[in-house]
ChimeraX commands (.cxc) that place a marker at each C-alpha (Angstrom):
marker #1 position 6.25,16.80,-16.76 radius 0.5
marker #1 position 3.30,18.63,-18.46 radius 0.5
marker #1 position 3.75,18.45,-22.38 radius 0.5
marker #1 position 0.28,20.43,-23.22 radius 0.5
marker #1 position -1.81,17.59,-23.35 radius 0.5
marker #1 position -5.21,17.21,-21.62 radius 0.5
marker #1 position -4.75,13.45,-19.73 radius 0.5
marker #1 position -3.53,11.14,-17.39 radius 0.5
marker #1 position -0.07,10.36,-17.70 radius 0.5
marker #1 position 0.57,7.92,-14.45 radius 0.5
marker #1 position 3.58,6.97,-16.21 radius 0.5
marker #1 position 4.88,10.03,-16.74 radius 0.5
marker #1 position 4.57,11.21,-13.18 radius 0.5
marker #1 position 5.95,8.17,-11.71 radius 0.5
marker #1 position 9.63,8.58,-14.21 radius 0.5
marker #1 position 9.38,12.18,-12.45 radius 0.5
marker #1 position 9.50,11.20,-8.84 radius 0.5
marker #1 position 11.38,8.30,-9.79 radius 0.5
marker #1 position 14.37,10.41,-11.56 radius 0.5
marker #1 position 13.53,14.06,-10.59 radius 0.5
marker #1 position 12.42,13.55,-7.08 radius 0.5
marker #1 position 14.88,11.33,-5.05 radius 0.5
marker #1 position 17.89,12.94,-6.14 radius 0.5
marker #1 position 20.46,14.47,-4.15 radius 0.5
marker #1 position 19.84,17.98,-5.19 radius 0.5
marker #1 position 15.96,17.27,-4.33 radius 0.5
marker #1 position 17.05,16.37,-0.77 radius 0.5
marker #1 position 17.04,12.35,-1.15 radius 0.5
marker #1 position 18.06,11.08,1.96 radius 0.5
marker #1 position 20.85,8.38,2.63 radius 0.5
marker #1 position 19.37,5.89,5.37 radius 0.5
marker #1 position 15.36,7.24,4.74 radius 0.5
marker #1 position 12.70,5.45,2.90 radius 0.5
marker #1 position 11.81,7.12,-0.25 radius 0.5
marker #1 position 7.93,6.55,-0.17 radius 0.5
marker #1 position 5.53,8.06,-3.09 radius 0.5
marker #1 position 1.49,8.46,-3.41 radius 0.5
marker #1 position 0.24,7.47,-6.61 radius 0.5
marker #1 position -3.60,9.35,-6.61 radius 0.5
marker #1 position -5.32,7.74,-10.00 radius 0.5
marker #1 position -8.79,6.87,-11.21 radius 0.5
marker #1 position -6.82,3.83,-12.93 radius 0.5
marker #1 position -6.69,4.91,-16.66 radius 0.5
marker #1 position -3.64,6.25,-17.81 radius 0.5
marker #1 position -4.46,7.43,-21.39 radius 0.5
marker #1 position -0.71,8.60,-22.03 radius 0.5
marker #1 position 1.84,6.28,-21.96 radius 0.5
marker #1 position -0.28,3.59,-20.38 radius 0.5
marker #1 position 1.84,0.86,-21.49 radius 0.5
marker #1 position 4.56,1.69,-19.48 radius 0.5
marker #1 position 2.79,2.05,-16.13 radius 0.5
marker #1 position 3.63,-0.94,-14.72 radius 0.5
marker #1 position 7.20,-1.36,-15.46 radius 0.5
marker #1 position 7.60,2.76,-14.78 radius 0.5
marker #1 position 6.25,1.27,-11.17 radius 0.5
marker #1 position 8.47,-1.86,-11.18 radius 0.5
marker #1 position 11.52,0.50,-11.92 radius 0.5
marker #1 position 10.83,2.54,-9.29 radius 0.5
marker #1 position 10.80,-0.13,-6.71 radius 0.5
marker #1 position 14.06,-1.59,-7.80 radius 0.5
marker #1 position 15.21,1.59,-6.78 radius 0.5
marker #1 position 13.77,0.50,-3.34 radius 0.5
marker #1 position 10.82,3.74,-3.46 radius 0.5
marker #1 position 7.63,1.94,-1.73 radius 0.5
marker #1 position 4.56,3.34,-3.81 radius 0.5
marker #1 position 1.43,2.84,-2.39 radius 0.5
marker #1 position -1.97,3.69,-4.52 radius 0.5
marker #1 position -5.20,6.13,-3.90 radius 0.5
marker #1 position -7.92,4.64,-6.80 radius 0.5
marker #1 position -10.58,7.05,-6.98 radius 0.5
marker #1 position -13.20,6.63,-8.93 radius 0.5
marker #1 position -17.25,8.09,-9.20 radius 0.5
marker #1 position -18.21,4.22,-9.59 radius 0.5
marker #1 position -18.44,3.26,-6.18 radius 0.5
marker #1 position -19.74,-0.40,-6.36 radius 0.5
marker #1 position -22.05,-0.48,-2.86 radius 0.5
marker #1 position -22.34,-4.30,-2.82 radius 0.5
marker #1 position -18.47,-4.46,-2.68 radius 0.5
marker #1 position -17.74,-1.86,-0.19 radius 0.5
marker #1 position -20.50,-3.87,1.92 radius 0.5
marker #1 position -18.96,-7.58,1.27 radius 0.5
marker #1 position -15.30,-5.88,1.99 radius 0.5
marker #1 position -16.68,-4.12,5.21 radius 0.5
marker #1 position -18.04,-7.64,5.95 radius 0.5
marker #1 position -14.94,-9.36,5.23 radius 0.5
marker #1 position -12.59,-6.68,7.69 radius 0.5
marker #1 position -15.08,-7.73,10.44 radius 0.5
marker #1 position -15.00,-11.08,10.30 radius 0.5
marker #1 position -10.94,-10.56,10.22 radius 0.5
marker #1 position -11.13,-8.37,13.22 radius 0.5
marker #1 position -13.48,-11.34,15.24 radius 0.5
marker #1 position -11.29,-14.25,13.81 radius 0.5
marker #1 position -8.21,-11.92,15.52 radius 0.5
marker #1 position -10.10,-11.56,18.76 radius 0.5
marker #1 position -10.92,-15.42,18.86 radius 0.5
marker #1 position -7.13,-16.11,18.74 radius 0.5
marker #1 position -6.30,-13.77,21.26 radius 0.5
marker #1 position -8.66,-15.25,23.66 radius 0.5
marker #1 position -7.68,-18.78,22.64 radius 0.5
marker #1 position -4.04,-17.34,23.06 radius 0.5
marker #1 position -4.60,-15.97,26.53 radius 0.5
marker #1 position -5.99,-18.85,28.12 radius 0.5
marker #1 position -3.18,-21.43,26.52 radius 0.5
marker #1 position -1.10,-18.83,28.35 radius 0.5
marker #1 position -2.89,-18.74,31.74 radius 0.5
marker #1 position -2.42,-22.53,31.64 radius 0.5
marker #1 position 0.65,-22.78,30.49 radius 0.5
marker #1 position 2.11,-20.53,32.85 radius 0.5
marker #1 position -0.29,-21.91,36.17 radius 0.5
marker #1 position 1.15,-25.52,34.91 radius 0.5
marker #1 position 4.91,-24.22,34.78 radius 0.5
marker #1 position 4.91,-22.78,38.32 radius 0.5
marker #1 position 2.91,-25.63,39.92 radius 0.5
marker #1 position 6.16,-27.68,38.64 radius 0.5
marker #1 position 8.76,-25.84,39.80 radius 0.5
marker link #1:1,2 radius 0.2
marker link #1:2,3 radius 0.2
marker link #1:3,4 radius 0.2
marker link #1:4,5 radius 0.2
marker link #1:5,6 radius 0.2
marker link #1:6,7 radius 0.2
marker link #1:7,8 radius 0.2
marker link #1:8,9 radius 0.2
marker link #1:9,10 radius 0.2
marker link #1:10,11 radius 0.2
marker link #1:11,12 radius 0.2
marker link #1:12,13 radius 0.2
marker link #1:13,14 radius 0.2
marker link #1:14,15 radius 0.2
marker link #1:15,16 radius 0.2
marker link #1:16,17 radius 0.2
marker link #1:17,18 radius 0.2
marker link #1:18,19 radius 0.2
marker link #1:19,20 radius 0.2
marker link #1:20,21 radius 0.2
marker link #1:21,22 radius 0.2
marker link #1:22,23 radius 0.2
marker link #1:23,24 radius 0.2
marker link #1:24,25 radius 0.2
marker link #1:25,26 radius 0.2
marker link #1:26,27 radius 0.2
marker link #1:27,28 radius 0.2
marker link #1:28,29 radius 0.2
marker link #1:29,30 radius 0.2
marker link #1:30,31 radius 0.2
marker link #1:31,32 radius 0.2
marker link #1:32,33 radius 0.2
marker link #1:33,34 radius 0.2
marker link #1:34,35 radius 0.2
marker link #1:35,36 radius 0.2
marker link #1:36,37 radius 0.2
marker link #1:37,38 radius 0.2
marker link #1:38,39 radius 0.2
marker link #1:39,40 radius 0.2
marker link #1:40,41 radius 0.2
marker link #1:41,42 radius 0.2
marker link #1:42,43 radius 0.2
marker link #1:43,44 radius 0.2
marker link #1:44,45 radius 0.2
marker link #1:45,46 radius 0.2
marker link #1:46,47 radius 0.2
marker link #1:47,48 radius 0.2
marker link #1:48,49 radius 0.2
marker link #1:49,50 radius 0.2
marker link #1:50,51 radius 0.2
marker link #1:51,52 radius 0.2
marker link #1:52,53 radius 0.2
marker link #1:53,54 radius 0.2
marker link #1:54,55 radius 0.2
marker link #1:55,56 radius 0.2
marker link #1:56,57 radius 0.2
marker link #1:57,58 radius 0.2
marker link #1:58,59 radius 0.2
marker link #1:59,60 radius 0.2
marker link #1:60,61 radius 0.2
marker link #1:61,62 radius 0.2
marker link #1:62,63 radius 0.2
marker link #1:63,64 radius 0.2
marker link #1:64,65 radius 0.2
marker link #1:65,66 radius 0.2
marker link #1:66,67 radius 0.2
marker link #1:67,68 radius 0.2
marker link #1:68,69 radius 0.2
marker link #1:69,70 radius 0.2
marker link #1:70,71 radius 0.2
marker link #1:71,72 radius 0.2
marker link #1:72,73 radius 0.2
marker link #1:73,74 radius 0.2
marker link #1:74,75 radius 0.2
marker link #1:75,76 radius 0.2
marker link #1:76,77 radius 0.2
marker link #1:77,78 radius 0.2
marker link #1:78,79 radius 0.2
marker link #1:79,80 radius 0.2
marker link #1:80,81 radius 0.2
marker link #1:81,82 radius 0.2
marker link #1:82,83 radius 0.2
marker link #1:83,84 radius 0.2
marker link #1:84,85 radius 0.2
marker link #1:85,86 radius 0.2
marker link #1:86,87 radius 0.2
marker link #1:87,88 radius 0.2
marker link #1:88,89 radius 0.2
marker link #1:89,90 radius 0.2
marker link #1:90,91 radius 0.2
marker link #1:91,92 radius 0.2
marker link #1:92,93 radius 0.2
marker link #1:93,94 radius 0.2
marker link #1:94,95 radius 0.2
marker link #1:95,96 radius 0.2
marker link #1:96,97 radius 0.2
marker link #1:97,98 radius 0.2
marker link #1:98,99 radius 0.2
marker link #1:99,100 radius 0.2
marker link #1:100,101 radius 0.2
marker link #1:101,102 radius 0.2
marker link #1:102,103 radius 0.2
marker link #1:103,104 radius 0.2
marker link #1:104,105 radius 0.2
marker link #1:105,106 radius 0.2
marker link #1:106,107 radius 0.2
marker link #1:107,108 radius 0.2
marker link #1:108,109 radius 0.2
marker link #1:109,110 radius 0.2
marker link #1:110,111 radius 0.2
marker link #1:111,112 radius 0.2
marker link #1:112,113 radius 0.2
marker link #1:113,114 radius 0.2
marker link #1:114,115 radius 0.2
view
């Protein structure tokens, strides 16, 4: 919904999807998620207030949004201490799965040794 006016109206693009988009004479589907991409740099100067609840509407409506923030100020120290963070998820899940196997190799050697 362009009105003329240089900005970002995140608001304004999510009442179009919301209400113009998943419609029946858009092609909305009866049994099919409605998903939508929300691509922002996070400030909304139009209608900024309304973001969120725009958003919130929209998912009472049962539309799954997920976001894309792009933005030029790229904080290094945080991409490192998130990459940092992922991999220490990824070993804690490999830790599990070992300590899961071999509860399960016992488990299962004790079951058939008492049957």
């Amino acid at each position: 919904m362009y009105c003329g006016v240089a900005g970002r109206n995140t608001s304004g693009g999510i009442r179009v999807m919301h209400y113009g988009q998943y419609t029946d004479s858009c092609g909305d589907r009866v049994g099919v998620d409605n998903v939508a991409i929300v691509v922002t740099d996070g400030t909304s100067n139009i209608d900024h207030g309304r973001t969120i609840s725009d958003a919130l509407d929209a998912r009472a409506d049962d539309i799954k949004i997920y976001t894309i923030g792009i933005t030029p100020k790229v904080s290094s120290n945080l991409l490192l201490l998130l990459l940092l963070l992922l991999l220490l998820l990824l070993l804690l899940l490999l830790l599990l799965f070992l300590l899961l196997r071999t509860y399960y190799s016992t488990f299962k050697s004790i079951t058939i040794k008492n049957v």
